[in-house]
C-alpha positions as a printed Julia matrix, in Angstrom:
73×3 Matrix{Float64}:
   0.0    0.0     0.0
   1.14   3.24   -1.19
   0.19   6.66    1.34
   0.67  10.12    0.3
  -0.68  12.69    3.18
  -1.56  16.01    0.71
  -2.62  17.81    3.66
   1.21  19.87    4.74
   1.54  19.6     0.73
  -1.74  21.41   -0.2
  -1.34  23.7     3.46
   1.93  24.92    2.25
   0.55  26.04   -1.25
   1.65  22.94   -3.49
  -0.5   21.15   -5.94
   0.21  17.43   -5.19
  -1.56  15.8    -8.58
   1.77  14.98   -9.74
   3.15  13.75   -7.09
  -0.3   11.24   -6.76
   0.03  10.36  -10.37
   3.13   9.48  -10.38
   2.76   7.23   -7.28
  -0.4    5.89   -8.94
   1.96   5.12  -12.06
   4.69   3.52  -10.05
   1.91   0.67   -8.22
   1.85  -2.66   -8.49
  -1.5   -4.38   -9.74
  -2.65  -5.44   -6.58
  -1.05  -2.43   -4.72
  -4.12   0.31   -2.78
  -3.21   4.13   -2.87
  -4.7    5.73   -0.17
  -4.73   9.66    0.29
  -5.08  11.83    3.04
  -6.72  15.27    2.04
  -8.11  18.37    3.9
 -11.13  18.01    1.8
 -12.47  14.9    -0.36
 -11.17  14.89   -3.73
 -13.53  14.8    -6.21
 -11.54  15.61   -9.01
  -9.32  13.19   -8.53
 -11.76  10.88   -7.38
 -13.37  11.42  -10.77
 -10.09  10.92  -13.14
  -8.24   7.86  -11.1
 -12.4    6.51  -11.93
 -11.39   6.75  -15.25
  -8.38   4.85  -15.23
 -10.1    2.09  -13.62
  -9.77   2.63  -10.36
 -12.72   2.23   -7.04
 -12.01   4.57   -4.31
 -13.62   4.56   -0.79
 -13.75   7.94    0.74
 -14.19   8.35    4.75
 -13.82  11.64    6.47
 -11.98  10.94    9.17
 -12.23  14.53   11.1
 -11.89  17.96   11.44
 -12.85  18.05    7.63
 -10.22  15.73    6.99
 -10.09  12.66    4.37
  -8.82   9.48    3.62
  -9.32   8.1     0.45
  -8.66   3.81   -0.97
  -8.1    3.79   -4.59
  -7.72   0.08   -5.8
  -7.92  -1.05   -9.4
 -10.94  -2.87  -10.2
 -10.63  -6.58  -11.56
């Protein structure tokens, strides 16, 4: 399982979609990406969809996220 916590990235001004797809690029099959966000991301949500992926999304307080991506069989 891959983890990437966006929040410090995202609170210091950084966009972290490259640093997400590249993780997401460097998985193996089997391998879960999960994200931590200050907000759920529905963008990204809506293009790692595309590519096959599920996600579950739980907030997980103080407006926080954590969000599964795992490719679908």
């Amino acid at each position: 399982m891959a983890t990437i916590d966006a929040r410090p990235l995202i609170a210091a001004g950084d966009e972290p979609f490259d640093l997400i797809m590249a993780t997401v690029a460097a998985l193996d099959e089997h391998e879960e990406l999960v994200v931590l966000a200050p907000f759920e991301p529905v963008p990204l949500e809506g293009v790692l969809g595309a590519q096959g992926f599920s996600y579950e999304a739980v907030e997980i307080g103080v407006g926080d996220w954590q969000v599964t991506f795992r490719r679908q069989s």
